[in-house]
N, C-alpha and C positions, 0 to 999 in steps of 0.2 A: 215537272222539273226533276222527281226522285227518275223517271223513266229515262229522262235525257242523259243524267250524270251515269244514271246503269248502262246503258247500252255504249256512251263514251270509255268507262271504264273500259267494258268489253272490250272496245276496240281496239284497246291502248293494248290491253292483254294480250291480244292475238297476234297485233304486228310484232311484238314483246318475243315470241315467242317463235312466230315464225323467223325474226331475224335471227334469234338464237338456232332456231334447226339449220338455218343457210349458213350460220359463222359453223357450228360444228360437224355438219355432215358436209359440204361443198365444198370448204375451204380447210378441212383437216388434212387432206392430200399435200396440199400446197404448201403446208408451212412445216410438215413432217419433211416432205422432200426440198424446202430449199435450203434446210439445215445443212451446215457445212459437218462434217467429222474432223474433230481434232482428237491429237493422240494424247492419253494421260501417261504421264509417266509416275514410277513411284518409287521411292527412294526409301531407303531404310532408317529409320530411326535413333540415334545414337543419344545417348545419353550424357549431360556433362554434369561432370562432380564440380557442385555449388558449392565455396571456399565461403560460408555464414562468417568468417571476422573480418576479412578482407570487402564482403558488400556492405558489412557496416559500417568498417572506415571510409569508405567510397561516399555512401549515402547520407550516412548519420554520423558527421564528427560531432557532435553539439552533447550526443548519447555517447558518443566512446570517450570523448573528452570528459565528462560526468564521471563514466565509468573508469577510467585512470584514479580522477582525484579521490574517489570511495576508494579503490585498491590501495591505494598510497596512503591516505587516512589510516585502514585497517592494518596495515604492514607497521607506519609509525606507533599505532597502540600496538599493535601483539609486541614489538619492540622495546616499548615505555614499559611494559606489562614486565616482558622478561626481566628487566634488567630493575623494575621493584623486587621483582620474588626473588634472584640474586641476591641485592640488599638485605632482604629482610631474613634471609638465611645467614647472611654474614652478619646478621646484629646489629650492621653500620643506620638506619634509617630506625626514626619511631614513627608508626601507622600512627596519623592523627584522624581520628573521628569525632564530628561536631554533630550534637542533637540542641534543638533549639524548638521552645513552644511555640505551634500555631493557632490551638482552637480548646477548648473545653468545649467537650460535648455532654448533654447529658441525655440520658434514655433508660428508660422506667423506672428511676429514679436514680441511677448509678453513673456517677459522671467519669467523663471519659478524658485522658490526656491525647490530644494529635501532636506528636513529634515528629519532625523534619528531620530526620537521621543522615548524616551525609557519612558513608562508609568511606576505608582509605582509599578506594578508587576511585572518589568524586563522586557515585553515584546516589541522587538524594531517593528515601525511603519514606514512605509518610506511616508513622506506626500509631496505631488508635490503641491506647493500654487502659487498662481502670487498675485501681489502688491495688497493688502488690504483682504484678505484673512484673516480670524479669524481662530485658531484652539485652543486647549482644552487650553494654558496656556496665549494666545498672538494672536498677530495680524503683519500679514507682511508688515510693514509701507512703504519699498522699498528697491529695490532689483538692484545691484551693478553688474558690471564686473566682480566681485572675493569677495562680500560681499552680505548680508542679514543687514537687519535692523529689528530689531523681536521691540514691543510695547508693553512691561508687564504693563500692568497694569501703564500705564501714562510713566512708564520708558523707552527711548528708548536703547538697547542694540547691537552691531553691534559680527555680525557672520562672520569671514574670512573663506572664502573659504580652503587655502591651510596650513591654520596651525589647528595644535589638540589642539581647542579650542571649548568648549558649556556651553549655560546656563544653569544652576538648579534653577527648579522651588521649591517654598517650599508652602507647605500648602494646 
């Protein structure tokens, strides 16, 4: 049976093989020469200057739309922005700042005040102070189980912890 499959093999091989010499040697005449010739032609290359805001608007309004409102956002603050620092040069406006307690922490044995500072430009600060600690309106005179004691300016004022209560600073 091994004899039969081997010499089948074989035979498979050599017509295999002779048909390959007859497709390449016999017939490579015939299909180099029935090839037509066509003429290439070639043309020079030019380049075009890509106009990148005009394909965005074309492709991506959904992204230039976005990007207006961010522009006009930031135009309205630089805007809002100038005409505080105006104000606040003319003496007409008082900068109010609110700090208000969120957490007592304590760590190695030193407890710590977390105050929510919201500056006059609205933006909030989170400031982690321990006892005698200065920050931009006050000083943390001392610091309680469930209270703060903030030092404005000779004033002492106390911060509870668990109720929505904070000072305003003016000026």
């Amino acid at each position: 049976m091994d004899k039969k499959m081997l010499i089948i093999g074989a035979l498979f091989a050599t017509v295999f093989v002779v048909f390959d010499l007859f497709n390449r040697i016999l017939l490579f005449d015939i299909n180099v020469n029935s090839r037509q010739q066509e003429e290439i032609t070639l043309t020079a290359f030019e380049r075009q200057k890509i106009n990148g805001e005009k394909f965005i608007v074309q492709n991506f309004s959904i992204l230039n739309d976005k990007a207006e409102q961010e522009k006009a956002l930031r135009k309205k603050q630089a805007l809002k922005d100038t005409q505080v620092k105006q104000q606040v040069k003319a003496g007409k406006v008082d900068i109010i700042r609110v700090a208000k307690l969120v957490g007592i922490i304590t760590t190695n044995g030193e407890k710590q005040a977390v105050l929510e500072y919201k500056n006059n430009r609205g933006k909030k600060v989170m400031l982690t102070l321990q006892t005698g600690q200065v920050f931009a309106d006050g000083k943390v005179s001392s610091i309680g189980a469930d209270f703060v004691e903030i030092d404005v300016k000779g004033d002492k004022q106390k911060l509870p912890l668990f109720k929505n209560k904070d000072i305003k600073f003016q000026g």
